[in-house]
C-alpha positions as CSV (number, residue, x, y, z in Angstrom):
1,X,171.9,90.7,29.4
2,X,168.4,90.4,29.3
3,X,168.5,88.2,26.4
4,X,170.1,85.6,28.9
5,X,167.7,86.4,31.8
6,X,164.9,85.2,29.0
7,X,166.9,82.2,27.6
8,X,167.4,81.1,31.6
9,X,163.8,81.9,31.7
10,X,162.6,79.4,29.1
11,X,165.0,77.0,30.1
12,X,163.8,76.3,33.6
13,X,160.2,76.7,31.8
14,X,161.3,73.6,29.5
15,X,162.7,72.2,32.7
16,X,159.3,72.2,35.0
17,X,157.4,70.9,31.6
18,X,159.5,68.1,31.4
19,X,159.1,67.6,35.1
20,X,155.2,67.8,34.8
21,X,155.3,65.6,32.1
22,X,157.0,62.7,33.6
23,X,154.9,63.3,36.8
24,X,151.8,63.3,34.8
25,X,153.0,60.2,33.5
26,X,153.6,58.5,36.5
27,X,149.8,59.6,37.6
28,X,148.6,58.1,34.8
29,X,150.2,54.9,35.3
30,X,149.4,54.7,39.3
31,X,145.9,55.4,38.4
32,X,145.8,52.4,36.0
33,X,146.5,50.5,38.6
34,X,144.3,51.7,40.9
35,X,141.5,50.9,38.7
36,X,142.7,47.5,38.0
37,X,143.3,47.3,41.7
38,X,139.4,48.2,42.4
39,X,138.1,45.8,39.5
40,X,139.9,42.9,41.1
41,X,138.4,43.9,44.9
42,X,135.4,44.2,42.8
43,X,135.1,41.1,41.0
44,X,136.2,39.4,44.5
45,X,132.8,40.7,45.8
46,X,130.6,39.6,43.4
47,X,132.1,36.2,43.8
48,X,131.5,36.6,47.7
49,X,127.8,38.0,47.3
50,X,127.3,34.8,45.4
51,X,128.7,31.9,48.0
52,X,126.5,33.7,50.9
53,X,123.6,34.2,48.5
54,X,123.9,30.4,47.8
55,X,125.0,29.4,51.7
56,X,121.5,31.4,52.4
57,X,119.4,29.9,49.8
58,X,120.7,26.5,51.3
59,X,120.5,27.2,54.6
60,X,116.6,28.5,53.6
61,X,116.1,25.0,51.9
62,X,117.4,23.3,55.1
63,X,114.5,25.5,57.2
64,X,111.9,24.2,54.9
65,X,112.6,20.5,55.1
């Protein structure tokens, strides 16, 4: 009897592992995305910063003339 209590025991243990694992899993692969998500929004502001620098530095050269 108890030797089934410990088998059910380690079963539902294997169970949850497997559970974590493909949970894990799933983190890992939404978090990959989320960092390629942020690198795109990141590159996308660098290209912005750049147009206004250059709009400024135009606008600056119109000032001067």
């Amino acid at each position: 009897m108890e030797l089934n209590h410990l088998e059910d025991k380690i079963d539902q243990l294997i169970a949850l592992v497997d559970e974590l694992e493909q949970r894990q899993a799933g983190m890992v692969a939404e978090k990959e995305s989320w960092i390629a998500e942020r690198n795109r929004l990141i590159e996308k502001n660098e290209l912005a910063r750049t147009k206004v620098e250059a709009m400024i530095s135009r606008l600056k050269s119109l000032e001067q003339d």
